[in-house]
GUTI-162771 format. One record per atom (N, C-alpha, C, CB): residue in three letters; x, y, z. Coordinates in nm, 2 decimals. Glycine has a CB too. Example, Ala and Ser with C-alpha at 12.3 -4.5 7.8 and 13.67 -1.06 7.14 Angstrom:
<type:ALA, px:1.32, py:-0.57, pz:0.78>
<type:ALA, px:1.23, py:-0.45, pz:0.78>
<type:ALA, px:1.32, py:-0.33, pz:0.78>
<type:ALA, px:1.13, py:-0.45, pz:0.90>
<type:SER, px:1.28, py:-0.22, pz:0.71>
<type:SER, px:1.37, py:-0.11, pz:0.71>
<type:SER, px:1.29, py:0.00, pz:0.79>
<type:SER, px:1.41, py:-0.06, pz:0.57>
//
This chain:
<type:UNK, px:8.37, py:16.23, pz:2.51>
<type:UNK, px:8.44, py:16.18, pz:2.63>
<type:UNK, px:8.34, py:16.10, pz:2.70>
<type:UNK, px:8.49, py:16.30, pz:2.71>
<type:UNK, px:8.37, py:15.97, pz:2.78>
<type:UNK, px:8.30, py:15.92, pz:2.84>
<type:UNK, px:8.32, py:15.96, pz:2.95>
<type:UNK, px:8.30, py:15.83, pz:2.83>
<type:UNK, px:8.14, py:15.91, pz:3.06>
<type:UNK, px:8.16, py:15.94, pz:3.16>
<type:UNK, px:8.16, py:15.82, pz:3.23>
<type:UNK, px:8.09, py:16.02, pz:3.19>
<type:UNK, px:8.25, py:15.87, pz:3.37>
<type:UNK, px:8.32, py:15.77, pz:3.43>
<type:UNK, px:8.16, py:15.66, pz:3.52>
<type:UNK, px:8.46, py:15.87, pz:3.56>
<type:UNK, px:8.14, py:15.56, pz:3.51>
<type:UNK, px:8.10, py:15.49, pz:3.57>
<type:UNK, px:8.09, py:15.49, pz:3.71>
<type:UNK, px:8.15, py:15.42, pz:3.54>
<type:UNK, px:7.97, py:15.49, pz:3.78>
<type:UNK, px:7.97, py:15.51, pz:3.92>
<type:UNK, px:7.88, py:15.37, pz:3.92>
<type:UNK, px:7.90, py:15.67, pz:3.98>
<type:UNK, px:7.91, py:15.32, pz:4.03>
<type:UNK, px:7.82, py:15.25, pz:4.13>
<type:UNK, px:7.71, py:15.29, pz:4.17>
<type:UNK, px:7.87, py:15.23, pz:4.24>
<type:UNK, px:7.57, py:15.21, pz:4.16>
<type:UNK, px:7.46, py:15.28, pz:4.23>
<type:UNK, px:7.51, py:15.21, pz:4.41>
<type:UNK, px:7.27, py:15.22, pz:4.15>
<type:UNK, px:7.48, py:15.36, pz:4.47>
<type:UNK, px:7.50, py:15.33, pz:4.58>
<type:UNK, px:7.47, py:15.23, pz:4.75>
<type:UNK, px:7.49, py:15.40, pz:4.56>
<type:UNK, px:7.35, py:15.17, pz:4.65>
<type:UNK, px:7.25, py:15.12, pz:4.74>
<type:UNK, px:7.34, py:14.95, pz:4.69>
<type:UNK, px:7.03, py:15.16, pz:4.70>
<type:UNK, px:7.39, py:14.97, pz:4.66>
<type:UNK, px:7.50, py:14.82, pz:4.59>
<type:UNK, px:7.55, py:14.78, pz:4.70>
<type:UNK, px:7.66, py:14.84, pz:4.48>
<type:UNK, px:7.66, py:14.84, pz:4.72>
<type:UNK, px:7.71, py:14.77, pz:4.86>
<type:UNK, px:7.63, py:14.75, pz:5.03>
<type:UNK, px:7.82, py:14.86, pz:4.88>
<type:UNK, px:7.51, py:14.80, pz:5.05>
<type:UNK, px:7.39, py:14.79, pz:5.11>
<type:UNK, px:7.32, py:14.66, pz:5.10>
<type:UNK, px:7.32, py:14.88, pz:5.07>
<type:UNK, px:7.29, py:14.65, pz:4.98>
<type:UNK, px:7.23, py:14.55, pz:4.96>
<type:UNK, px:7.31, py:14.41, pz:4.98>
<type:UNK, px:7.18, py:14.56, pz:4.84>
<type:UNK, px:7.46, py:14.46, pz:4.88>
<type:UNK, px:7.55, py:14.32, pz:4.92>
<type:UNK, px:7.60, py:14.26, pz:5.08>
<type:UNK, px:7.68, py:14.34, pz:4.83>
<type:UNK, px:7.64, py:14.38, pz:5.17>
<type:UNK, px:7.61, py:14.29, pz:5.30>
<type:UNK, px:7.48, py:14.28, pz:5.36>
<type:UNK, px:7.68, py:14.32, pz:5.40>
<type:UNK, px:7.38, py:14.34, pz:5.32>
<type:UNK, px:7.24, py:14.28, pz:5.41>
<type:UNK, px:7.23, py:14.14, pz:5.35>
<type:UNK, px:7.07, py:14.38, pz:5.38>
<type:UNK, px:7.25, py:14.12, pz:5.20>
<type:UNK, px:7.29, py:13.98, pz:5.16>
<type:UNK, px:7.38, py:13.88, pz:5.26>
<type:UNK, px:7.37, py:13.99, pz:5.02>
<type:UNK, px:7.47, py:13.94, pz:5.29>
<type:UNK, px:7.58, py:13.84, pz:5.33>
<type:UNK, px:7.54, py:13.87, pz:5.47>
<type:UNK, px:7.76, py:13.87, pz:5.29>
<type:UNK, px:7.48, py:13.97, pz:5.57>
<type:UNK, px:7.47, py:13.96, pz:5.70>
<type:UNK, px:7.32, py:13.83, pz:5.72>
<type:UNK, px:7.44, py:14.12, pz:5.77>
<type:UNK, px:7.23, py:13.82, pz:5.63>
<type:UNK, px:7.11, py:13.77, pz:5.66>
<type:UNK, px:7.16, py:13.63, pz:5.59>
<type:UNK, px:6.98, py:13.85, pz:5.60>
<type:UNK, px:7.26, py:13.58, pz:5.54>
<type:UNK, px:7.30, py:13.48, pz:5.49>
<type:UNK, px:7.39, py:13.40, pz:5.60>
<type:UNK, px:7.37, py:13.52, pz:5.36>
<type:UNK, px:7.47, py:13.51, pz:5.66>
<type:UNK, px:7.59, py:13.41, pz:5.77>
<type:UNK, px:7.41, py:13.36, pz:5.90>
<type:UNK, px:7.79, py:13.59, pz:5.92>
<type:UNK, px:7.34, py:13.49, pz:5.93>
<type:UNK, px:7.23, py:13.40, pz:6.01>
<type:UNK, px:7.15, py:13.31, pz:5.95>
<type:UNK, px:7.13, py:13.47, pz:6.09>
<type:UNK, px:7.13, py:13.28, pz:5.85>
<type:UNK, px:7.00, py:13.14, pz:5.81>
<type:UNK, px:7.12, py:13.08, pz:5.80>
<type:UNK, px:6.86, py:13.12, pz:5.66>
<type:UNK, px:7.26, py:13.07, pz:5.76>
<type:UNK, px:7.34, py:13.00, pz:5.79>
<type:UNK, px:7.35, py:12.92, pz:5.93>
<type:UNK, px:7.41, py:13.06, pz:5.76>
<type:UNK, px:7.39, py:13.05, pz:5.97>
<type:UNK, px:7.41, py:12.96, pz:6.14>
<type:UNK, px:7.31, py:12.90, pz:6.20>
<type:UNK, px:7.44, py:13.04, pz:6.27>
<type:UNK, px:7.22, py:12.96, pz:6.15>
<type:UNK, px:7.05, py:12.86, pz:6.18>
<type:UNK, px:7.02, py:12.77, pz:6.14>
<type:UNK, px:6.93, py:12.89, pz:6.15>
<type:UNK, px:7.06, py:12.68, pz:6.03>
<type:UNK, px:7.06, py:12.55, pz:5.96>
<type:UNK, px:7.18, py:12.45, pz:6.01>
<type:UNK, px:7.07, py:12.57, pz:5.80>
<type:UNK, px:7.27, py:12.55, pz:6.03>
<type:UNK, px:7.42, py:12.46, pz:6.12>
<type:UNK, px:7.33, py:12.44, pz:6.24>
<type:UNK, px:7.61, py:12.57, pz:6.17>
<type:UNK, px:7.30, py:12.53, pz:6.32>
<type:UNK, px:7.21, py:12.49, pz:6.45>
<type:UNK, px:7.12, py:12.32, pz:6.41>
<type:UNK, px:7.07, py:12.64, pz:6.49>
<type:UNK, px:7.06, py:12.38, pz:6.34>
<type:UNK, px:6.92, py:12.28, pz:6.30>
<type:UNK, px:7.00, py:12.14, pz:6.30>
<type:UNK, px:6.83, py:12.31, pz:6.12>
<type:UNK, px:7.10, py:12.13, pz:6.17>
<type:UNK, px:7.17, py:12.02, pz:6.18>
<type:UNK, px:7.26, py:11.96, pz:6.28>
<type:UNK, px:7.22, py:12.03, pz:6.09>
<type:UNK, px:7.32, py:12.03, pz:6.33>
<type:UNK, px:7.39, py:11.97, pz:6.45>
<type:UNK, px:7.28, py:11.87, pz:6.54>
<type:UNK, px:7.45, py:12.09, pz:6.55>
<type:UNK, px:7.15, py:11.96, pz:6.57>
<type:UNK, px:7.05, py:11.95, pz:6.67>
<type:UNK, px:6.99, py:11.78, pz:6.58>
<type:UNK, px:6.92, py:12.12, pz:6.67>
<type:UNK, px:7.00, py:11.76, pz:6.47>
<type:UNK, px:6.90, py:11.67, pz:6.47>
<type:UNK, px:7.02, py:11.55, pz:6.41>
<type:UNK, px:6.75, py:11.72, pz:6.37>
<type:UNK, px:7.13, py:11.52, pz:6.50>
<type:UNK, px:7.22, py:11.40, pz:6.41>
<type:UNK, px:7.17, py:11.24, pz:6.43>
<type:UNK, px:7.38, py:11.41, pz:6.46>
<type:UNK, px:7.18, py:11.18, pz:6.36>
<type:UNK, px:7.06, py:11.07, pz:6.31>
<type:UNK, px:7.16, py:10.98, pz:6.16>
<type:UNK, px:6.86, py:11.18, pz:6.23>
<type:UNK, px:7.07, py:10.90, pz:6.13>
<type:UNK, px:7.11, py:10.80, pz:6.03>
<type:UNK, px:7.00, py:10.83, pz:5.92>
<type:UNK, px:7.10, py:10.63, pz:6.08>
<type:UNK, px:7.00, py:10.92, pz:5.84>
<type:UNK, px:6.91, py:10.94, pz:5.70>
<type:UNK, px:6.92, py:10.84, pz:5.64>
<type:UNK, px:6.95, py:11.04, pz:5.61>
<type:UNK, px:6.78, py:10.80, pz:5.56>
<type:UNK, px:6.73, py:10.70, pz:5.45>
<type:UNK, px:6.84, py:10.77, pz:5.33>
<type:UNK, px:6.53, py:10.71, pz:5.40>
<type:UNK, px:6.84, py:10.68, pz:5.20>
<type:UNK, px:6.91, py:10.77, pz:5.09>
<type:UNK, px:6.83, py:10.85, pz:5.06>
<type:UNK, px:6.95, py:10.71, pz:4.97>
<type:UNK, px:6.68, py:10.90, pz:5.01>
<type:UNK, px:6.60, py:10.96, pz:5.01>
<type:UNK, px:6.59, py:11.09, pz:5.09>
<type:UNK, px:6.53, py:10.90, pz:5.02>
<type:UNK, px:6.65, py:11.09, pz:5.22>
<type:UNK, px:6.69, py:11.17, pz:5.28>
<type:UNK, px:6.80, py:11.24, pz:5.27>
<type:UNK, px:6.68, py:11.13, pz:5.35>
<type:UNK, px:6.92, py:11.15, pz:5.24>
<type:UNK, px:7.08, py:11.19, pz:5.21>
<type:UNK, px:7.04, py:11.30, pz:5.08>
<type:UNK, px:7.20, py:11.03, pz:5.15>
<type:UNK, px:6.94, py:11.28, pz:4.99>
<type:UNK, px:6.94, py:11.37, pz:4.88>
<type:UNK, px:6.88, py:11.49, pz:4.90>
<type:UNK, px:6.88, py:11.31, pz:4.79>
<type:UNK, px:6.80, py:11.43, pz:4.98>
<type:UNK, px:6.74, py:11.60, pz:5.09>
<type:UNK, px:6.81, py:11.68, pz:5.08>
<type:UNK, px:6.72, py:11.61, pz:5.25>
<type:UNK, px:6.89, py:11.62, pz:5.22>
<type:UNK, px:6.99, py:11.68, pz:5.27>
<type:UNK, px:7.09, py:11.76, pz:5.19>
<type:UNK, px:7.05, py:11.59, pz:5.34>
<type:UNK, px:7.10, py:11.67, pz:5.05>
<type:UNK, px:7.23, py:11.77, pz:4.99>
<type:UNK, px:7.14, py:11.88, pz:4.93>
<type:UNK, px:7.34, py:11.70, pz:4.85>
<type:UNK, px:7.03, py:11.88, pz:4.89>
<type:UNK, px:6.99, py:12.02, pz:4.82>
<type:UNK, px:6.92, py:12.13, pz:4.96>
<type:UNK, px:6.84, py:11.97, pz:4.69>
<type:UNK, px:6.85, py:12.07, pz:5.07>
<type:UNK, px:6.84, py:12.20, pz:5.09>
<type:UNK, px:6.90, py:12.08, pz:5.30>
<type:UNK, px:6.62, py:12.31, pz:5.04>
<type:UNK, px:6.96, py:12.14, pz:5.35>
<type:UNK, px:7.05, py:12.30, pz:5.38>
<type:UNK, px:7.14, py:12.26, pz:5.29>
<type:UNK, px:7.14, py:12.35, pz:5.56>
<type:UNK, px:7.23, py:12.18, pz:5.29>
<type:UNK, px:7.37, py:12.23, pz:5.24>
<type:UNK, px:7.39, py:12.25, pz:5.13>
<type:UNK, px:7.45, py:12.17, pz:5.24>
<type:UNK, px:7.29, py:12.26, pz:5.00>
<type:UNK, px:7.28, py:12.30, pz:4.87>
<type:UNK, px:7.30, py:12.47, pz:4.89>
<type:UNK, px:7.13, py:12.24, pz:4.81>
<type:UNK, px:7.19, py:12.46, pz:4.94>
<type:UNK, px:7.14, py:12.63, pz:5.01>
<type:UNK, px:7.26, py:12.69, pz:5.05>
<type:UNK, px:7.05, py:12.63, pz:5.16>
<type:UNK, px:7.33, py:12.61, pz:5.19>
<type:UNK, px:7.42, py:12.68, pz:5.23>
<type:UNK, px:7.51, py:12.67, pz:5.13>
<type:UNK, px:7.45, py:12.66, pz:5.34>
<type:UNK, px:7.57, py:12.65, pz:5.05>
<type:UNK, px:7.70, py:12.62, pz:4.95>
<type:UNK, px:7.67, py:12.72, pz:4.87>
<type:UNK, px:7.73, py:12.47, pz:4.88>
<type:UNK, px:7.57, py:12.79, pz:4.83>
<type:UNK, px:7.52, py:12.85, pz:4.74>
<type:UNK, px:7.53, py:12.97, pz:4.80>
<type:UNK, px:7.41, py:12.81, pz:4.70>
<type:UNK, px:7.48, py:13.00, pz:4.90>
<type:UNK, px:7.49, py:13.14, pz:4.96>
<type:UNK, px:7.64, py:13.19, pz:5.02>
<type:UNK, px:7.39, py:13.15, pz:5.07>
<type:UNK, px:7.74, py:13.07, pz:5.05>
<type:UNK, px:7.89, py:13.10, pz:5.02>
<type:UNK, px:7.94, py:13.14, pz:4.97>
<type:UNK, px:7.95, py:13.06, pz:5.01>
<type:UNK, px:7.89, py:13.05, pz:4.83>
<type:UNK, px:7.95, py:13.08, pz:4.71>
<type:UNK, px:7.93, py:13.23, pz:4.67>
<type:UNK, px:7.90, py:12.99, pz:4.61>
<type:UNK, px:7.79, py:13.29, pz:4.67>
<type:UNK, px:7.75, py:13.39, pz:4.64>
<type:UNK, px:7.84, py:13.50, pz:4.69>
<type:UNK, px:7.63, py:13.39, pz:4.67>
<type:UNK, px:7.88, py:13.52, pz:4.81>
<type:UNK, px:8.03, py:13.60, pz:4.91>
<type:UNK, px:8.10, py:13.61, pz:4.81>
<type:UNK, px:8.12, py:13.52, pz:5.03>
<type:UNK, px:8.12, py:13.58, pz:4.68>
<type:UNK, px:8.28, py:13.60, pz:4.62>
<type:UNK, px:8.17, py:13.61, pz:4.42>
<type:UNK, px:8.45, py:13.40, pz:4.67>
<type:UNK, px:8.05, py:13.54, pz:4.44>
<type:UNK, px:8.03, py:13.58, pz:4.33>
<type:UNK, px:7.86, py:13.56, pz:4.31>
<type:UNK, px:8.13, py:13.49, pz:4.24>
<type:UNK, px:7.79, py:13.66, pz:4.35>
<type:UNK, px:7.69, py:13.68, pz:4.41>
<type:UNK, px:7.56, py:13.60, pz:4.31>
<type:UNK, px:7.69, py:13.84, pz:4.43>
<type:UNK, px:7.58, py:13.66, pz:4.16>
<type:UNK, px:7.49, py:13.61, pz:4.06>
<type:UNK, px:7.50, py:13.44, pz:4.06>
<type:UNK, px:7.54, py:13.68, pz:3.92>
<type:UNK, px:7.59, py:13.36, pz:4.06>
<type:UNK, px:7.57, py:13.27, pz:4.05>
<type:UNK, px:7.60, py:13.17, pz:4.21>
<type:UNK, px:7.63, py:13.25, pz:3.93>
<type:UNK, px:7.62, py:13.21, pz:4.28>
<type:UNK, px:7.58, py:13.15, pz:4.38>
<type:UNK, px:7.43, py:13.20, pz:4.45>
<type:UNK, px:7.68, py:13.15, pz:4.45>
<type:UNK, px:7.36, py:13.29, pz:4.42>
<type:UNK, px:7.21, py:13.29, pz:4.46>
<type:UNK, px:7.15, py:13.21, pz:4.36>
<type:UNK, px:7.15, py:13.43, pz:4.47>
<type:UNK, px:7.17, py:13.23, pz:4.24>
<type:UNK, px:7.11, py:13.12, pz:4.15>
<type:UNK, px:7.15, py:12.95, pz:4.21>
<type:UNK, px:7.18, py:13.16, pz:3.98>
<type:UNK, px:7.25, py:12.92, pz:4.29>
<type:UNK, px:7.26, py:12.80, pz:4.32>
<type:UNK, px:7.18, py:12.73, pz:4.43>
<type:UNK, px:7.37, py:12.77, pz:4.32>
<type:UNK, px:7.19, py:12.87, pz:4.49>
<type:UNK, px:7.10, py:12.84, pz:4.58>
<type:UNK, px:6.96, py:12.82, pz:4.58>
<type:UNK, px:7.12, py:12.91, pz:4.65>
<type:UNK, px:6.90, py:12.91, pz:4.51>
<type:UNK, px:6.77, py:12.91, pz:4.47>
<type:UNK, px:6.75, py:12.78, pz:4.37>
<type:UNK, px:6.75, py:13.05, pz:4.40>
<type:UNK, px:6.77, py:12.74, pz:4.31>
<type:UNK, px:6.80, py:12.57, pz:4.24>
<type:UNK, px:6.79, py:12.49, pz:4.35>
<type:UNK, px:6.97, py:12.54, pz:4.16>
<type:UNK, px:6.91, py:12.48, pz:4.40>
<type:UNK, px:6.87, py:12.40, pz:4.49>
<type:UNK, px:6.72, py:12.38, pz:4.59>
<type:UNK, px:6.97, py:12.42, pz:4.54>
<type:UNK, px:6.67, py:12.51, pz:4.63>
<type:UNK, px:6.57, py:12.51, pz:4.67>
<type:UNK, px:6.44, py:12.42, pz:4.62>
<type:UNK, px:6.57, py:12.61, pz:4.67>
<type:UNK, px:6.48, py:12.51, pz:4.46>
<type:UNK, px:6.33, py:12.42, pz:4.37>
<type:UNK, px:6.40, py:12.25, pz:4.38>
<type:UNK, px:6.30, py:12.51, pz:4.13>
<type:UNK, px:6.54, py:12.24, pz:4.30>
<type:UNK, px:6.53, py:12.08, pz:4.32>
<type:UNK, px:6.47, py:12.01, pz:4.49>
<type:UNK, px:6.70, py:12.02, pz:4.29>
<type:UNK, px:6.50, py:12.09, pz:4.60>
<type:UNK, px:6.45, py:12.02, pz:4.70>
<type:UNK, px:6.30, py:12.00, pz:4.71>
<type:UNK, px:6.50, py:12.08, pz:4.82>
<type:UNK, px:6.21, py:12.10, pz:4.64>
<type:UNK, px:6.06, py:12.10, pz:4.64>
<type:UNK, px:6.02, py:12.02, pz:4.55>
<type:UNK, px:6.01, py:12.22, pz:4.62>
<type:UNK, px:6.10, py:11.98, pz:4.43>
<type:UNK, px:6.06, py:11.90, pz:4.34>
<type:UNK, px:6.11, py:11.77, pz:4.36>
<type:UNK, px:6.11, py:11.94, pz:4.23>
<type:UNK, px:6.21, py:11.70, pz:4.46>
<type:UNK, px:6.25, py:11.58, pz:4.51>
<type:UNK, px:6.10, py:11.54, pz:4.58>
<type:UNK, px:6.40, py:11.59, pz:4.61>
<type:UNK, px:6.05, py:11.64, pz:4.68>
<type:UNK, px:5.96, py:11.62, pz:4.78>
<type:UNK, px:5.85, py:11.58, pz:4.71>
<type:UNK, px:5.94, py:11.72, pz:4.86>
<type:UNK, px:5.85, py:11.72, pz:4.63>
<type:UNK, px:5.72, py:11.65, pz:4.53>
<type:UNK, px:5.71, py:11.51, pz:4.45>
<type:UNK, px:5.69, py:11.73, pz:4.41>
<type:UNK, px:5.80, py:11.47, pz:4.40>
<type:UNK, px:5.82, py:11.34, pz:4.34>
<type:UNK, px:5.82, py:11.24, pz:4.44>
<type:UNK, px:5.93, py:11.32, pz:4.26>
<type:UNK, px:5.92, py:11.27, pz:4.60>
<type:UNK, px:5.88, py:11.11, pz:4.69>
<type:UNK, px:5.77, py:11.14, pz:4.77>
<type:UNK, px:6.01, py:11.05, pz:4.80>
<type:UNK, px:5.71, py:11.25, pz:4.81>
<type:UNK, px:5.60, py:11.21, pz:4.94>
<type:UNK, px:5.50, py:11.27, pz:4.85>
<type:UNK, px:5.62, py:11.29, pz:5.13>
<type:UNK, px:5.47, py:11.37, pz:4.73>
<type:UNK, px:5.34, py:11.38, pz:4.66>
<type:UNK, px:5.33, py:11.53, pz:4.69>
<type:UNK, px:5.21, py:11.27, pz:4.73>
<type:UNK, px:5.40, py:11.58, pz:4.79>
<type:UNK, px:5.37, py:11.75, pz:4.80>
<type:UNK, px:5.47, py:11.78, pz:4.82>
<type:UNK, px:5.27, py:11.83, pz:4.90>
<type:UNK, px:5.52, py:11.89, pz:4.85>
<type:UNK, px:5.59, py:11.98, pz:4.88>
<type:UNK, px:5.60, py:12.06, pz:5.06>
<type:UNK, px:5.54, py:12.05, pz:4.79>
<type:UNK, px:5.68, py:12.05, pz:5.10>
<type:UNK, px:5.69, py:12.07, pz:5.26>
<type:UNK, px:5.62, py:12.22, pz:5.28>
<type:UNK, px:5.87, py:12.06, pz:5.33>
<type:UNK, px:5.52, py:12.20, pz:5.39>
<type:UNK, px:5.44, py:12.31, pz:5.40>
<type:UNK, px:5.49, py:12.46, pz:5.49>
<type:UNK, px:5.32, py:12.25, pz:5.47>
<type:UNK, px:5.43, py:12.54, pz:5.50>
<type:UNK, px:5.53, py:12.66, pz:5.61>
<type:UNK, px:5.60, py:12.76, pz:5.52>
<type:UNK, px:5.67, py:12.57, pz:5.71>
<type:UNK, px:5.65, py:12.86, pz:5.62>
<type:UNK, px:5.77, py:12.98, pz:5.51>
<type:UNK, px:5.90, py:12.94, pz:5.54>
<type:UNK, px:5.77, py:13.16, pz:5.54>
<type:UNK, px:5.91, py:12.86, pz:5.59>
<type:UNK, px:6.03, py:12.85, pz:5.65>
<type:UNK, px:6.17, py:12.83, pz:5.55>
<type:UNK, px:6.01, py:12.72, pz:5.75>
<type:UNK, px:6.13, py:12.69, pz:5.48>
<type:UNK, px:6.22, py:12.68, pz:5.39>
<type:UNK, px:6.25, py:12.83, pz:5.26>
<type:UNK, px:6.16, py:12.53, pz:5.32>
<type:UNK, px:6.18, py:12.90, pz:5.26>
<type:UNK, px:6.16, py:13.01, pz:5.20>
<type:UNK, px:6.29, py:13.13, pz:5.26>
<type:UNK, px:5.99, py:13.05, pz:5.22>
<type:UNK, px:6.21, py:13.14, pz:5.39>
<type:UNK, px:6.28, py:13.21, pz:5.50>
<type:UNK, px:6.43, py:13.19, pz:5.49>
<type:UNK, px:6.23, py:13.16, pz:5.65>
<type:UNK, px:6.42, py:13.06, pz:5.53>
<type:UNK, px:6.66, py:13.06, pz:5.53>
<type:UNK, px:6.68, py:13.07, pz:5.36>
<type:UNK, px:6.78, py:12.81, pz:5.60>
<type:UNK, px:6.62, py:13.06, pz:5.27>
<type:UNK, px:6.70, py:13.08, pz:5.13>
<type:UNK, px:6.65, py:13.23, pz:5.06>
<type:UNK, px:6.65, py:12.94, pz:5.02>
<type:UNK, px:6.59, py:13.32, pz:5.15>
<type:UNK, px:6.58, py:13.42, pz:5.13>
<type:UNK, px:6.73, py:13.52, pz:5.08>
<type:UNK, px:6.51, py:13.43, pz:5.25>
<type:UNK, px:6.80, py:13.53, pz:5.15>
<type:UNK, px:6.90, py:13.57, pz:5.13>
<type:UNK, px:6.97, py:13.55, pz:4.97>
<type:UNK, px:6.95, py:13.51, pz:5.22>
<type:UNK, px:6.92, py:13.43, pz:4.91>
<type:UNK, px:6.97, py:13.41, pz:4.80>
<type:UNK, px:6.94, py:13.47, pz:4.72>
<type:UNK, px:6.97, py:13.32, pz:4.76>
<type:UNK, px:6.81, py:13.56, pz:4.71>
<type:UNK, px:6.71, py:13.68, pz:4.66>
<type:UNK, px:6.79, py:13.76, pz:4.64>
<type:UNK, px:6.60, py:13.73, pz:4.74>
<type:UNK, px:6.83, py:13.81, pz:4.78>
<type:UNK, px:6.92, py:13.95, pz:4.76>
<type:UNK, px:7.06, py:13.93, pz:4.70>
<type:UNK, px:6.94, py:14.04, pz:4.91>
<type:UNK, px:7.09, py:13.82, pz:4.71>
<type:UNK, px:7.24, py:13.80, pz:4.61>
<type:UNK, px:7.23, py:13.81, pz:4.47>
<type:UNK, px:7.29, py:13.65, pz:4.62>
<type:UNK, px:7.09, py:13.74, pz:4.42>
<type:UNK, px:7.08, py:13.73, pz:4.28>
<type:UNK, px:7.06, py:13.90, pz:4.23>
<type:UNK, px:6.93, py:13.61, pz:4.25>
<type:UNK, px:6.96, py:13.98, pz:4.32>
<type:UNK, px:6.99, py:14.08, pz:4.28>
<type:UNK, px:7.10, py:14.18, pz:4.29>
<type:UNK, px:6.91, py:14.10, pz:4.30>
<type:UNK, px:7.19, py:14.16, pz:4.40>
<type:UNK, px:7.33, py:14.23, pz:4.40>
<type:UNK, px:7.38, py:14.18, pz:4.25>
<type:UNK, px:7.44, py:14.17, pz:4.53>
<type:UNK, px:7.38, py:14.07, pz:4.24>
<type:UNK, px:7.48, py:14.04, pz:4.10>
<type:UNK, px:7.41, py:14.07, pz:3.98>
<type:UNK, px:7.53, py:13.88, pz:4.07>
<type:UNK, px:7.29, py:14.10, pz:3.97>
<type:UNK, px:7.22, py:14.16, pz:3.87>
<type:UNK, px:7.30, py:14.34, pz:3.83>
<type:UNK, px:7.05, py:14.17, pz:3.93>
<type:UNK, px:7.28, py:14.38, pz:3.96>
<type:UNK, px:7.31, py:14.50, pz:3.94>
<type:UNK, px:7.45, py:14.53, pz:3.92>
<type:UNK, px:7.27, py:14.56, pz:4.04>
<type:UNK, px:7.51, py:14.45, pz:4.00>
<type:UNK, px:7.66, py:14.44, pz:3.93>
<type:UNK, px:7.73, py:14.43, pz:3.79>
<type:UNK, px:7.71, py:14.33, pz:3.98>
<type:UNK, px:7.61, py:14.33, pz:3.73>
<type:UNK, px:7.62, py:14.33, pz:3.61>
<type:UNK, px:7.60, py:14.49, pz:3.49>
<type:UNK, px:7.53, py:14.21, pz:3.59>
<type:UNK, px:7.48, py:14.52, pz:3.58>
<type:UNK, px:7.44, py:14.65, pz:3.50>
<type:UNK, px:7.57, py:14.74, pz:3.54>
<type:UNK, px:7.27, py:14.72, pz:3.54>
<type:UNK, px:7.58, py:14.73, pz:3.61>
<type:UNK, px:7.69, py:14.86, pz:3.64>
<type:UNK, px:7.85, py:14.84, pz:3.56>
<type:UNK, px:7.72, py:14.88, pz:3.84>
<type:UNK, px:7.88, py:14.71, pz:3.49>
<type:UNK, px:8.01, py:14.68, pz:3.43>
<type:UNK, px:8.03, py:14.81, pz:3.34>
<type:UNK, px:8.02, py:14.52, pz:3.34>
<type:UNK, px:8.10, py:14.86, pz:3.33>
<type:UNK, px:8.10, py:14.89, pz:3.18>
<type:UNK, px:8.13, py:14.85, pz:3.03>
<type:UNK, px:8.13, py:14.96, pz:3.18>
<type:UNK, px:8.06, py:14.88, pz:2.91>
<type:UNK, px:8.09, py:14.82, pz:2.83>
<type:UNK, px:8.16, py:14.73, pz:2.75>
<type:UNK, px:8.08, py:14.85, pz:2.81>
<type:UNK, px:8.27, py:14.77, pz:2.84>
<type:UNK, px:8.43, py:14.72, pz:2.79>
<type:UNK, px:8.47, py:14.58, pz:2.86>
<type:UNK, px:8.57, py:14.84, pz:2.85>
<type:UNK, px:8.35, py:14.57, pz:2.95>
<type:UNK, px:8.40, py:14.48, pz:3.07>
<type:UNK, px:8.30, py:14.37, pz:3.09>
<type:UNK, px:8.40, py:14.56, pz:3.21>
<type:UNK, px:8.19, py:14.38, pz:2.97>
<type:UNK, px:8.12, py:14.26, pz:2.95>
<type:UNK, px:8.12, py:14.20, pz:2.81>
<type:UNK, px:7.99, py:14.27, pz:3.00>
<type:UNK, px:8.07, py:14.10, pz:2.83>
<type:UNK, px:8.12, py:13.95, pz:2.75>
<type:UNK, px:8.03, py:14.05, pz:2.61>
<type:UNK, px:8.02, py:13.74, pz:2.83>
<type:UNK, px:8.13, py:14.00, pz:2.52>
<type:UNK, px:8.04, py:14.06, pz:2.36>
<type:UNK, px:7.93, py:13.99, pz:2.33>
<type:UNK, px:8.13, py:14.04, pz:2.22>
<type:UNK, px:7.81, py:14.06, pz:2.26>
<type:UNK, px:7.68, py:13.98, pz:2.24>
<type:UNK, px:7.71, py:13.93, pz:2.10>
<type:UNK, px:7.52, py:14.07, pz:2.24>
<type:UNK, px:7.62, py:13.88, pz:2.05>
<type:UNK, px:7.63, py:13.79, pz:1.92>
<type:UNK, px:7.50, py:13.86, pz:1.83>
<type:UNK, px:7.60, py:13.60, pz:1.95>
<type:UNK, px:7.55, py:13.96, pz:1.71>
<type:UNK, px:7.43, py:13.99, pz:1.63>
<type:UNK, px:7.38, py:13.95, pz:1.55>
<type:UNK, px:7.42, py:14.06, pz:1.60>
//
């Protein structure tokens, strides 16, 4: 007989400290942006799409499907460090940018665990 499948409990913990620390570096990048409206270079426009609104779209997304919207978010992050690195030579200094995509951390691992907890029947067949 099998046994029934439980949730580790610290799951749903983790998934709104995800989603509570996500709606604030959210609203803190809506702040930021509102605060600084302006005419961006295209170099900038590309910025802009990877980190906030990459970030933020990612940690939305994550609200309904945690594993792959922290992974988008987190992408986006590195593409924004790797744009920087390619037009100005470094990478923008501080924790900051770290800080608001933090949240995408704890998403990637909610949907980790989510995954572990499927049961057998309920994930994708491997290939032997």
């Amino acid at each position: 007989m099998n046994a029934p499948t439980r949730r580790p409990i610290a799951l749903p913990i983790l998934r709104w400290a995800a989603r509570l620390a996500s709606l604030a570096s959210i609203g803190t990048l809506a702040l930021f942006i509102l605060g600084e409206l302006g005419t961006p270079k295209p170099v900038e426009w590309a910025a802009l799409a990877l980190f906030p609104f990459g970030v933020m779209g990612g940690m939305l997304f994550a609200w309904r499907r945690a594993l792959p919207g922290g992974l988008v978010a987190l992408a986006s992050l590195g593409a924004f460090y790797g744009l920087a690195l390619i037009t100005r030579g470094n990478i923008p200094g501080g924790p900051w940018f770290l800080i608001f995509t933090s949240p995408a951390i704890l998403f990637v691992i909610v949907g980790a665990l989510e995954h572990r907890a499927k049961p057998d029947s309920l994930r994708p067949p491997t290939r032997d």
